[in-house]
Every structure is written in structure tokens, then in C-alpha cells.
C-alpha positions in Angstrom: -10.6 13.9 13.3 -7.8 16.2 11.9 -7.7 18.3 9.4 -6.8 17.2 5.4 -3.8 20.0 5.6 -2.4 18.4 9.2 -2.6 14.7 7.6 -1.0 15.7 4.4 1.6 17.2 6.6 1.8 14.1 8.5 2.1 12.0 5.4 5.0 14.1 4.4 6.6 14.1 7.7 6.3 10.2 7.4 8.0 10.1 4.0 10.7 12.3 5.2 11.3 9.9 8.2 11.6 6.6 5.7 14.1 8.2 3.6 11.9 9.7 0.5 11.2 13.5 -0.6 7.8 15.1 -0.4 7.0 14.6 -4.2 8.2 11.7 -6.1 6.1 8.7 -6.2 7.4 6.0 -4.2 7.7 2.5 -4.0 6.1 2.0 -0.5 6.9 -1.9 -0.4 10.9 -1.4 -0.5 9.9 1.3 2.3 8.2 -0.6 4.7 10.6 -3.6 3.3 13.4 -1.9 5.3 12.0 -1.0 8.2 13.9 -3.4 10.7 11.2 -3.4 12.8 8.1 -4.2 11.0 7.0 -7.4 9.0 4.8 -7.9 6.8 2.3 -10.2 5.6 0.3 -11.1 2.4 -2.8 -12.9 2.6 -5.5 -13.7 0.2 -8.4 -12.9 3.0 -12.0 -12.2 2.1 -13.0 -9.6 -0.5 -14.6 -7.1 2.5 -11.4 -6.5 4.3 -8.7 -4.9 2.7 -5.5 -5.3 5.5 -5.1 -4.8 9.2 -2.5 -3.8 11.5 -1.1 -5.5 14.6 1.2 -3.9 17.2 2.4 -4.1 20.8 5.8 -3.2 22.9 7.7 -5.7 20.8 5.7 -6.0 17.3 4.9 -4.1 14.1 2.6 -6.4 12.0 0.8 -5.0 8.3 -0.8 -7.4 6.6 -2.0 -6.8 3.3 -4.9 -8.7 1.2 -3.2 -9.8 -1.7 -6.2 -10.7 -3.4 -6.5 -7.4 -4.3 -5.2 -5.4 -7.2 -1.5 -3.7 -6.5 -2.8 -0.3 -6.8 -5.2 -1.1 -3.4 -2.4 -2.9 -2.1 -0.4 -0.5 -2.5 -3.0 2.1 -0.4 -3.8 -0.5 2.0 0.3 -0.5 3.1 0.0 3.2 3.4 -3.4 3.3 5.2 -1.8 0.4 7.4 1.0 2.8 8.0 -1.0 5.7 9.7 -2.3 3.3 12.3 1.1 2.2 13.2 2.5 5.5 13.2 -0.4 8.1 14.6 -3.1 5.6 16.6 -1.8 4.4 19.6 -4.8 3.0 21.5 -5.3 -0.4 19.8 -3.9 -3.8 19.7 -5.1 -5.4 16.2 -6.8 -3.1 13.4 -9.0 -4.8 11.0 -9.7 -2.7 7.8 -12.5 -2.7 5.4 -12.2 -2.5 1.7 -15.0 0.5 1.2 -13.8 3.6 1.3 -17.2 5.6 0.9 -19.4 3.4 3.5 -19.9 4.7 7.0 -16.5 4.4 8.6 -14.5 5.2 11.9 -12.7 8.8 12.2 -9.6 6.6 12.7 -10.4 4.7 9.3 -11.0 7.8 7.6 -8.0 9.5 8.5 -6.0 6.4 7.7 -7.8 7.0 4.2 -6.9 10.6 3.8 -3.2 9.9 4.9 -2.6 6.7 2.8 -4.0 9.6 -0.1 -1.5 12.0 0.7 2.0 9.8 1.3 1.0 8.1 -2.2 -0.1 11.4 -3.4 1.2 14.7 -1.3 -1.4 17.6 -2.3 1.4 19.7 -3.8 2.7 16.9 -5.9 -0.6 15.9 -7.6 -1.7 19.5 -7.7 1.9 20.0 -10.2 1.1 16.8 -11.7 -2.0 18.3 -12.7 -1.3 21.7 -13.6 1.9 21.2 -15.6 2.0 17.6 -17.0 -1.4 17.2 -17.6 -1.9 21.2 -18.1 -5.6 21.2 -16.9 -5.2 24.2 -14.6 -8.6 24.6 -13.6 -10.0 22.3 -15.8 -12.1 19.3 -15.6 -10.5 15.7 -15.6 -11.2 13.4 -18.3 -10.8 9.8 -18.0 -7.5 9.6 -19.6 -6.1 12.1 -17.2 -7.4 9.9 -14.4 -5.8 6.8 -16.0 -2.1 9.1 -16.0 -2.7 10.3 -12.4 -3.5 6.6 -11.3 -0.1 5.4 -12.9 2.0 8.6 -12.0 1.2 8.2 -8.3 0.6 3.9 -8.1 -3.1 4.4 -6.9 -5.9 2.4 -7.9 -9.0 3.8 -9.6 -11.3 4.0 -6.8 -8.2 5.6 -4.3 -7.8 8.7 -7.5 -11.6 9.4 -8.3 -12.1 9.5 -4.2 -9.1 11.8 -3.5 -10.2 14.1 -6.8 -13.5 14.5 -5.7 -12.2 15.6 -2.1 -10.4 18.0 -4.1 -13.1 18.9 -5.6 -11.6 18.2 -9.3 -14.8 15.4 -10.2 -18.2 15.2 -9.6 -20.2 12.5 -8.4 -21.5 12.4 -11.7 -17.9 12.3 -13.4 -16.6 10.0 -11.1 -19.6 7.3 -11.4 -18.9 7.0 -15.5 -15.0 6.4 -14.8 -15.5 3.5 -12.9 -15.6 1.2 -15.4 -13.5 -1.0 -18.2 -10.7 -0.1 -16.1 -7.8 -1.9 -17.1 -9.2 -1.3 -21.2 -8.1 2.7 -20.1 -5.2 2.0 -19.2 -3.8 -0.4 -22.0 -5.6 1.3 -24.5 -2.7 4.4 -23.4 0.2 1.8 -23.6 0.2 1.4 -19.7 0.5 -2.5 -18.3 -2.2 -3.8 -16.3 -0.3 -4.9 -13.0 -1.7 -1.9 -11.2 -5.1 -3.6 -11.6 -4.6 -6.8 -11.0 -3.9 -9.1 -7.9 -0.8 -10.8 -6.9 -0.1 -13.8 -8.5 -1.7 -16.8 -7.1 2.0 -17.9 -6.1 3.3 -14.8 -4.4 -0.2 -14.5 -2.5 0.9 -16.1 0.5 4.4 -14.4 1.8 5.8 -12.9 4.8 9.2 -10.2 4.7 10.4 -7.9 6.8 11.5 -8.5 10.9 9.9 -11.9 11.8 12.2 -13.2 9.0 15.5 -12.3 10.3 14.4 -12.9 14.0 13.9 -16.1 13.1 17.4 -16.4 11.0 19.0 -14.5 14.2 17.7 -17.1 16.8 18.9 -20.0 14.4 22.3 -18.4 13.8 22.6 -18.0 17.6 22.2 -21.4 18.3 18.8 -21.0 20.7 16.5 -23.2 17.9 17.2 -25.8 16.2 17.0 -25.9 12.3 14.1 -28.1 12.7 12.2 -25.2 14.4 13.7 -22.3 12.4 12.3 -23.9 9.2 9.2 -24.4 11.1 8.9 -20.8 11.5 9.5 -20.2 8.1 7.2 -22.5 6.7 4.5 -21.0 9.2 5.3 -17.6 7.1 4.9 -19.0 3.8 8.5 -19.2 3.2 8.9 -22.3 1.8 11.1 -21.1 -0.8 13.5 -20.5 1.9 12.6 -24.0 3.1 12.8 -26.0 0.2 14.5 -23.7 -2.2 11.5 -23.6 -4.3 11.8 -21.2 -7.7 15.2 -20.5 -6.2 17.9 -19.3 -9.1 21.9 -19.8 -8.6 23.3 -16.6 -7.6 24.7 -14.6 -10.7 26.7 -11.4 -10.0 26.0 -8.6 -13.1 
């Protein structure tokens, strides 16, 4: 397994190749959103997986459990992202939601870097030190809460990555890992970080399969019958149907 310095520098060599510098906190859905090669998929799947990755000579495939809260979506995409980008011996990735249990070299790595493109080490290590001012000193819960929201992490992704770091204990960690959304909202943050998708944007597909499937229609080789076919096998109804659809309004 490589080293935490090589995968941070991996992380920020991954950034820099989609576009984004090596310290602001990003917004890793428009990211991967843009990529014209990859597509991906939410899906309400079981509690014990958290994502998986798919990929062969023609496909790029993330799909993300959307029963989970944004902040561990959010992670998952970038974990998802190291696979694609740095593991090149695998077809189909299935990925567990632990991230403490006994796991693979490949799923640890995929940990660490999903850590480090939310989180580069020198951007939470200013974070700390000048907007939170705790050079040296120990975290308290509401500095873990500001972190969390800073960066777009979820609770458990923060108190793993400042324990690596050597910023929590055990101890520390262990009483922080409860009333989590009260923390936050009791600090004037919103509680979409910790919470799921909506039950009506849980099922959804963007990205490539999308506009192959417009391209092929718009080329004349299916018929509109099949191309809304394949959208409705991607969860686009809305595209379908024109379900929640608005007029177009130009600001």
C-alpha cells in the first residue's frame, strides 16, 4: 500500500487534472458531472455497502448509495474515484460502508485518498491552525462540526482522518459520535450534510450513458421508443415523461 504523503499527492494531482486547485473545498458531483466519460448512478442499495465502481475499455461506472447521508456520498464519489483512476486490475468494485473494519489495501487507500481530494493535508492543516486557531491544540466537538462543513465530509470520514493525524484520540473520537445533526444546527449549519437524498432523487443516473443514449437517438440508429427505454432503465423518467419539469426561464 502507498504511503499517506504519495496518496495526498495523488489526490492533488487528481484535483489538478479535473480543473480544481489543491485547497478549496470542492463540489465533487459537478466534477465527476463533467467528466464526458463517466456516468453515474444513485441507488438506494443496502446499508453495508456504500458504492462501487465499474469499468472496462469503453465504460466508467460510479454508483453511489443514495441512502446514505451527502457527506458519505460525497466520500463514497471520491473513494469511487481512486479505483477508477489508480487500480487497474478489476472489472466491478463493490465497496463497504465501514471504514475501521478489516479491509483490503486497495479499500484502504481508496479511504485515505477520498480523505485527501475532500481534504488535502495542507488545507485542513490551515483550516486548523488559522481559522480554527488550535495550533497544537486539541479538537473540540464544535471544531469537528466546522471542519465537517468547511471540507463537505461526514462525521465519521473527519474523526477517522483526525485521528490518522493524530489530532483525537480514540477516546475523543468515541464521545463525538453522537446527536450529530443537534451539533451542527445548534452552530446555525443545515442538516443536508447528514442526511440522505430525498426519497425522489434516490434513483438517478447523469453523466455519459445519458448523452450516448441522446447521441444514438439524434443519429437516427434507435428509435424514440428505445431511447426512452434507455432512459427509463436510468431512472430518467423526468426526461421521459417530463415529470417535475419547469418551463425554461432565462434570468
Amino acid at each position: 500500500m502507498k504511503e499517506r504523503i504519495q496518496i495526498n499527492y495523488d489526490a492533488i494531482s487528481i484535483r489538478r487534472l479535473l480543473g480544481e486547485d489543491p485547497s478549496s473545498p470542492v463540489d465533487i458531483f459537478a466534477l465527476l458531472g463533467s467528466q464526458p466519460d463517466l456516468t453515474i448512478v444513485y441507488y438506494p442499495m443496502r446499508d453495508a455497502i456504500s458504492g462501487m465502481s465499474v469499468k472496462d475499455d469503453t465504460l466508467k461506472l460510479i454508483a453511489i448509495n443514495s441512502r446514505l447521508s451527502k457527506g458519505r456520498q460525497r466520500f463514497t464519489a471520491a473513494h469511487e474515484l481512486c479505483h477508477l483512476f489508480f487500480h487497474n486490475d478489476f472489472k466491478t468494485i463493490v465497496c463497504s460502508r465501514d471504514l475501521v473494519g478489516a479491509r483490503s489495501d486497495y479499500e484502504k487507500e481508496a479511504d485515505q485518498f477520498a480523505s485527501f481530494f475532500l481534504a488535502p493535508y495542507e488545507a485542513m492543516l490551515h483550516f486548523i491552525n488559522n481559522e480554527l486557531n488550535k495550533k497544537g491544540e486539541r479538537m473540540s466537538l464544535d471544531d469537528i462540526v466546522r471542519i465537517e462543513q468547511h471540507f463537505g465530509m461526514s462525521r465519521q470520514a473527519t474523526l477517522v482522518r483526525l485521528q490518522a493525524e493524530g489530532l483525537l484520540s480514540e477516546e475523543e473520537s468515541n464521545a463525538m459520535k453522537t446527536s450529530v445533526i443537534r451539533s451542527a444546527q445548534r452552530l446555525g449549519f443545515s442538516a443536508e450534510l447528514y442526511q440522505p437524498s430525498p426519497e425522489s432523487k434516490q434513483y438517478l443516473t447523469v453523466g455519459s450513458y445519458i448523452k450516448m443514449a441522446h447521441d444514438l437517438f439524434a443519429s437516427d440508429i434507435i428509435s424514440r421508443g428505445k431511447y426512452e427505454e434507455l432512459l427509463l432503465d436510468a431512472f430518467r423518467d423526468d426526461m421521459v415523461y417530463g415529470k417535475d419539469s419547469v418551463e425554461d426561464h432565462y434570468d
